[in-house]
C-alpha positions in Angstrom: 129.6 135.9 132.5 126.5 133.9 131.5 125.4 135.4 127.7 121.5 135.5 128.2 120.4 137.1 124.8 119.2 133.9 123.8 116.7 134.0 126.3 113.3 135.2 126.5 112.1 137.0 129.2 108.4 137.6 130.4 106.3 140.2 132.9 104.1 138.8 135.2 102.0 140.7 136.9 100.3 139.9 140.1 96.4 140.3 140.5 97.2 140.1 144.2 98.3 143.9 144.4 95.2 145.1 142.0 92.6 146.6 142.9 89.4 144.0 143.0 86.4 146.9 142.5 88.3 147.0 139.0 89.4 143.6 138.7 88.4 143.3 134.9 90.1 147.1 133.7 93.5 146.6 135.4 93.8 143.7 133.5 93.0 144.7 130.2 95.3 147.9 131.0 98.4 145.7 132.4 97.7 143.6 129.1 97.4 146.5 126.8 100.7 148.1 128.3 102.6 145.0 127.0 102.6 142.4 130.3 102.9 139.0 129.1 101.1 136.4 131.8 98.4 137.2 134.4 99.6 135.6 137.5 96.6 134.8 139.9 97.2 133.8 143.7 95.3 130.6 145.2 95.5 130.4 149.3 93.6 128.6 151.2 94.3 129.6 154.4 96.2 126.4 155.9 99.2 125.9 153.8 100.0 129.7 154.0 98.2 131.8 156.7 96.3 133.8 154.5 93.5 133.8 152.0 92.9 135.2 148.7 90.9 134.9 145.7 89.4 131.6 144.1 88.0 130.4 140.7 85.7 133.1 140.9 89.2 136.1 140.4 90.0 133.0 137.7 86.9 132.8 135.6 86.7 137.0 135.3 89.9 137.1 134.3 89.8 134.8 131.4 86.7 136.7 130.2 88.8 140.2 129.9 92.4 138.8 128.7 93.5 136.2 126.0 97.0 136.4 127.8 98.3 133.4 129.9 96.7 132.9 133.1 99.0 131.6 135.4 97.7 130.0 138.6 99.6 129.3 141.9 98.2 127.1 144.0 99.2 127.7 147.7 97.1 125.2 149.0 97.2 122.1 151.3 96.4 118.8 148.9 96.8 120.5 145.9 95.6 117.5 143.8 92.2 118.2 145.2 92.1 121.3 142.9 94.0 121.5 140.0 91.0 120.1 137.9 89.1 122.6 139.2 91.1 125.3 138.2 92.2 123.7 134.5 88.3 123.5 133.9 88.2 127.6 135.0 90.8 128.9 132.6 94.3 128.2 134.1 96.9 128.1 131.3 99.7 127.1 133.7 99.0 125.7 136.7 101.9 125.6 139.5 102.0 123.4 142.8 104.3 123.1 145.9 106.6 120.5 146.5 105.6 121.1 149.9 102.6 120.4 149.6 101.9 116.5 148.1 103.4 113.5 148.7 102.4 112.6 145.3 104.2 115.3 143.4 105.0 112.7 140.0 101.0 111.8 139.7 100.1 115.1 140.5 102.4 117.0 137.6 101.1 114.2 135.0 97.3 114.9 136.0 98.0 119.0 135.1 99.7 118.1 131.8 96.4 115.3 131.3 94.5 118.8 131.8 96.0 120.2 128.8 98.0 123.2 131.6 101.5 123.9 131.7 103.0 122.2 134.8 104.8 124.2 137.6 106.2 123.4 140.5 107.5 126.3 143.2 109.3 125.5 146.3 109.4 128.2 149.6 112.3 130.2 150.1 113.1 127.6 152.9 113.2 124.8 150.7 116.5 123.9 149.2 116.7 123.6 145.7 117.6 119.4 145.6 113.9 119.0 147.4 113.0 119.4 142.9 115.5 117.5 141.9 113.3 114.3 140.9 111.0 116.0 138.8 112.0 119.0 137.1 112.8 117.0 134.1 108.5 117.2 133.9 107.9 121.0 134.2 107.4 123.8 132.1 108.7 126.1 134.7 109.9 126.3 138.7 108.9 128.9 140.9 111.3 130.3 142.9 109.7 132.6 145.5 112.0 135.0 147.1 109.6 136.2 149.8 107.9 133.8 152.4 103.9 132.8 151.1 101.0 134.3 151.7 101.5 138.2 151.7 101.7 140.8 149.2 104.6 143.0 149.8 107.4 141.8 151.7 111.0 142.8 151.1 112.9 140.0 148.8 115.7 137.7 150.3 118.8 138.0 148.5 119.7 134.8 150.2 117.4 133.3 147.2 119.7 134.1 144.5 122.5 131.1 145.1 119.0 128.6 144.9 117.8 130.4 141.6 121.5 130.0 139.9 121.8 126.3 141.2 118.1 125.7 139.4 119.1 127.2 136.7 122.3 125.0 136.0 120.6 122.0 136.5 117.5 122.7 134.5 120.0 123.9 131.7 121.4 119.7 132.0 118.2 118.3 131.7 114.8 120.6 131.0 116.8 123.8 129.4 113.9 124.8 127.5 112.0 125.5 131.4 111.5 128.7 132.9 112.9 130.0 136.4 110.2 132.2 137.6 110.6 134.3 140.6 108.0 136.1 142.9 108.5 138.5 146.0 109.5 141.2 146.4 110.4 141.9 142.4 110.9 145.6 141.4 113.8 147.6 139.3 115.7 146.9 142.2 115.7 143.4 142.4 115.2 143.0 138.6 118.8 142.8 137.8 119.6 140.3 140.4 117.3 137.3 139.6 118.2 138.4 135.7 121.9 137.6 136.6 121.1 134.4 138.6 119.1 133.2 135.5 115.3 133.7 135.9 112.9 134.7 133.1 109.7 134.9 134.6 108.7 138.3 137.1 106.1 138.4 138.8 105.2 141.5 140.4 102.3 143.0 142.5 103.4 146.5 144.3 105.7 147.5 141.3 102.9 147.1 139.0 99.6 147.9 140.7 100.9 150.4 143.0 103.3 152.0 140.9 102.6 156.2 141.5 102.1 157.0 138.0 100.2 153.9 137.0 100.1 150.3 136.0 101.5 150.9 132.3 104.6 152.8 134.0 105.0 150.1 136.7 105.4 147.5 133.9 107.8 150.2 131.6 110.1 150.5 134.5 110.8 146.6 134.8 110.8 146.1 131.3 113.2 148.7 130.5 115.9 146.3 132.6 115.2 143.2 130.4 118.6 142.8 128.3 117.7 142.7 124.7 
């Protein structure tokens, strides 16, 4: 069995699932109940079919946190906007392989922007699509739901993908992160653990949690290994 004390492991939680009229306080309690990033949905309405927030969500954020903002862009052309969203406060900025025929260029351009580079792939999109660049990133996205809703049940069928990341980041980029989003709650916790992610990010488990943000963040944090 894999020995993953050595690794660090961070919360993510998912503006998505917050509620908007208190954008700014859900934050700062999610932060003050020990989260580690801020992870900030970008759709645009063509490459998923759904739309959500913009710079705007962006911009208030960075005024209530000094935690990592971390952007996805689900977006169509990607390139078009990263600069945009480096000059609004992005700390890490994450693009589909999907998404850009120009997925080298575009990487170098987010590191240029002084962000951390990302790239995510859909759950249909098998792992070897990343092959060619993961040497560049500072972490991959695996998502374990389909894009552009907030919660849908995870695919277990995601796991073999996450492992086979894994294994050939720990060849070339070890020091990257495997990040996972959809469908991530105690559940599921253990599973993308064991397949060797580090990042969670997670919406409904957090922001919808009965008794509160700082309990929905307790409860997935008690299942980190220490």
């Amino acid at each position: 069995m894999e020995n993953t004390t050595s690794r660090k492991y961070y919360i993510a939680p998912s503006i998505l699932s917050a509620d908007f009229t208190k954008l700014g306080e859900q934050v700062k309690i999610a932060e003050n109940a020990g989260c580690d990033w801020i992870h900030i949905d970008i759709m645009d309405g063509h490459f998923v079919p759904n739309m959500s927030m913009g710079r705007l969500a962006l911009e208030a954020c960075k005024r209530v946190t000094g935690l990592p903002l971390d952007v996805h862009l689900m977006v169509k052309q990607p390139e078009k906007f990263v600069k945009i969203f480096a000059e609004s406060g992005a700390d890490h900025l994450t693009v589909h392989v999907e998404a850009t025929q120009n997925i080298h260029r575009l990487l170098q351009k987010i590191k240029e922007l002084g962000c951390k580079p990302g790239i995510t792939l859909n759950p249909g999109t098998p792992a070897s699509a990343i092959k060619p660049i993961i040497h560049m990133v500072h972490h991959v996205l695996v998502l374990t739901v389909n894009p552009g809703f907030g919660g849908q049940d995870f695919l277990t069928e995601t796991l073999p993908k996450i492992k086979k990341i894994r294994s050939k980041l720990d060849q070339v980029n070890p020091k990257a992160l495997i990040q996972v989003d959809g469908g991530i709650s105690p559940s599921t916790l253990p599973q993308v653990i064991a397949a060797g992610a580090q990042v969670f990010v997670a919406g409904k488990a957090i922001f919808n949690h009965p008794e509160g943000i700082p309990a929905g963040i307790q409860s997935l944090k008690n299942l980190l290994p220490v």
